[in-house]
C-alpha positions as CSV (number, residue, x, y, z in Angstrom):
1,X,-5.6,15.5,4.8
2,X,-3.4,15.4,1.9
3,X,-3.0,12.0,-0.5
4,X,-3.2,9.3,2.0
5,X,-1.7,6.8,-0.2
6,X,1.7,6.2,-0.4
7,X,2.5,3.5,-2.6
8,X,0.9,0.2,-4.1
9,X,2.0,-2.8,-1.8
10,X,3.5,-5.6,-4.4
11,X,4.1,-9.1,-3.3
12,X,3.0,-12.4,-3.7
13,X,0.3,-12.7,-1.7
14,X,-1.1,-9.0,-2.9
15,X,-0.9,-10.2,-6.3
16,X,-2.7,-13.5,-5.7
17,X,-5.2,-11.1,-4.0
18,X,-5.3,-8.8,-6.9
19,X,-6.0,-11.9,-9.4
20,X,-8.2,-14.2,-7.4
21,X,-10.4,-11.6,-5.1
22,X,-10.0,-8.2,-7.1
23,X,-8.3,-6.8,-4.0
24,X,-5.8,-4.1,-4.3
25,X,-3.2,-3.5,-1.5
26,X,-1.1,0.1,-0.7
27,X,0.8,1.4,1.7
28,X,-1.2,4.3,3.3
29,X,0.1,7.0,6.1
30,X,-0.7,6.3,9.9
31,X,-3.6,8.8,10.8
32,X,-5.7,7.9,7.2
33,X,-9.1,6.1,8.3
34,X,-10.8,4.3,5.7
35,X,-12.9,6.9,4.4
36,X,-10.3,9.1,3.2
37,X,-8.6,6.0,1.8
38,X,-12.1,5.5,-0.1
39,X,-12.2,8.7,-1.3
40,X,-8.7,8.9,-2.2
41,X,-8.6,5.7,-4.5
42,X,-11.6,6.7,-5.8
43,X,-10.6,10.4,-7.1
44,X,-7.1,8.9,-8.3
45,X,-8.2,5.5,-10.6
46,X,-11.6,6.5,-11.1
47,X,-12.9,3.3,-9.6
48,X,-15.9,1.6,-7.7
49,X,-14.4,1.1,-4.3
50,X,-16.6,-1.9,-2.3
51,X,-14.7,-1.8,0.8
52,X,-11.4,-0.7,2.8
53,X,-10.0,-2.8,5.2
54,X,-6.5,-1.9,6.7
55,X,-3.9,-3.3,8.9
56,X,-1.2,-1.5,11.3
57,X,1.9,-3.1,10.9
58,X,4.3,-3.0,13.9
59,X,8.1,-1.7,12.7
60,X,10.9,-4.7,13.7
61,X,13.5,-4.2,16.5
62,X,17.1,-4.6,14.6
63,X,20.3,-5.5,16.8
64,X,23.7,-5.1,14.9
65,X,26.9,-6.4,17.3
66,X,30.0,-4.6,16.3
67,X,33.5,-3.7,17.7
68,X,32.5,-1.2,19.8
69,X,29.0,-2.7,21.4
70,X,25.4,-3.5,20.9
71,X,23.7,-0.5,18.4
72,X,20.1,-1.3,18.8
73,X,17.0,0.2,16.4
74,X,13.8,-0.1,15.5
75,X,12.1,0.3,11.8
76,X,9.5,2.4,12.0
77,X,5.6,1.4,12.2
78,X,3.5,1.5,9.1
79,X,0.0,0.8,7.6
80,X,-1.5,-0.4,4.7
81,X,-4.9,-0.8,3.4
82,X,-6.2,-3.7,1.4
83,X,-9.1,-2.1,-1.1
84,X,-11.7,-4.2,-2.8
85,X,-13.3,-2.8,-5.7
86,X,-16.9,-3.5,-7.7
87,X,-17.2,-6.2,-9.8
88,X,-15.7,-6.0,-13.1
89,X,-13.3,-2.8,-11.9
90,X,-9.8,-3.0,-12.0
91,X,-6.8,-0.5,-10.7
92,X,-3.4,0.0,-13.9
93,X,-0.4,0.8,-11.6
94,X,1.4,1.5,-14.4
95,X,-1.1,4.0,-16.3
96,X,0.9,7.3,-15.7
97,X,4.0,5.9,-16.2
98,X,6.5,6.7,-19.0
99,X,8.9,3.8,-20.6
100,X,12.4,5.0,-20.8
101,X,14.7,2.9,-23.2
102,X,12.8,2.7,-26.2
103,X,14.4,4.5,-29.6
């Protein structure tokens, strides 16, 4: 399997996690398991990974009433892994990244 990882997952409650518990969460693809996630996190930060645990989140049914009717959806399904890494390790989001703007 190719990168399993498809984003970090930012909010409030994964930054409290990331501060308080040194827990990292991402957004992973549907058919990783934990060990590739392991292996994956491992290769890319060059980190300690203590254990994986993930979730599968269940996409929301959307309704939208217009003129002609009832159009009816669904977001899709997703998954996301929430990482806890050795003591005194710690995951830069921001390492590869370049700042545009600056003179």
């Amino acid at each position: 399997m190719k990168n399993p990882l498809l984003r970090p997952w930012l909010t409030e409650k994964s930054t409290g996690l990331t501060e308080k518990k040194g827990q990292y969460v991402f957004k992973v693809k549907l058919d990783a398991n934990k060990t590739v996630i392991k292996k994956a996190i491992e290769e890319k930060f060059g980190v300690v990974v203590k254990s994986v645990r993930t979730v599968n989140c269940l996409g929301k049914s959307k309704r939208q009433f217009t003129r002609k009717g009832v159009l009816q959806g669904k977001k899709s399904d997703w998954k996301k892994a929430i990482v806890t890494l050795a003591k005194d390790q710690s995951i830069d989001y921001y390492s590869g990244s370049t700042q545009k703007g600056e003179g």
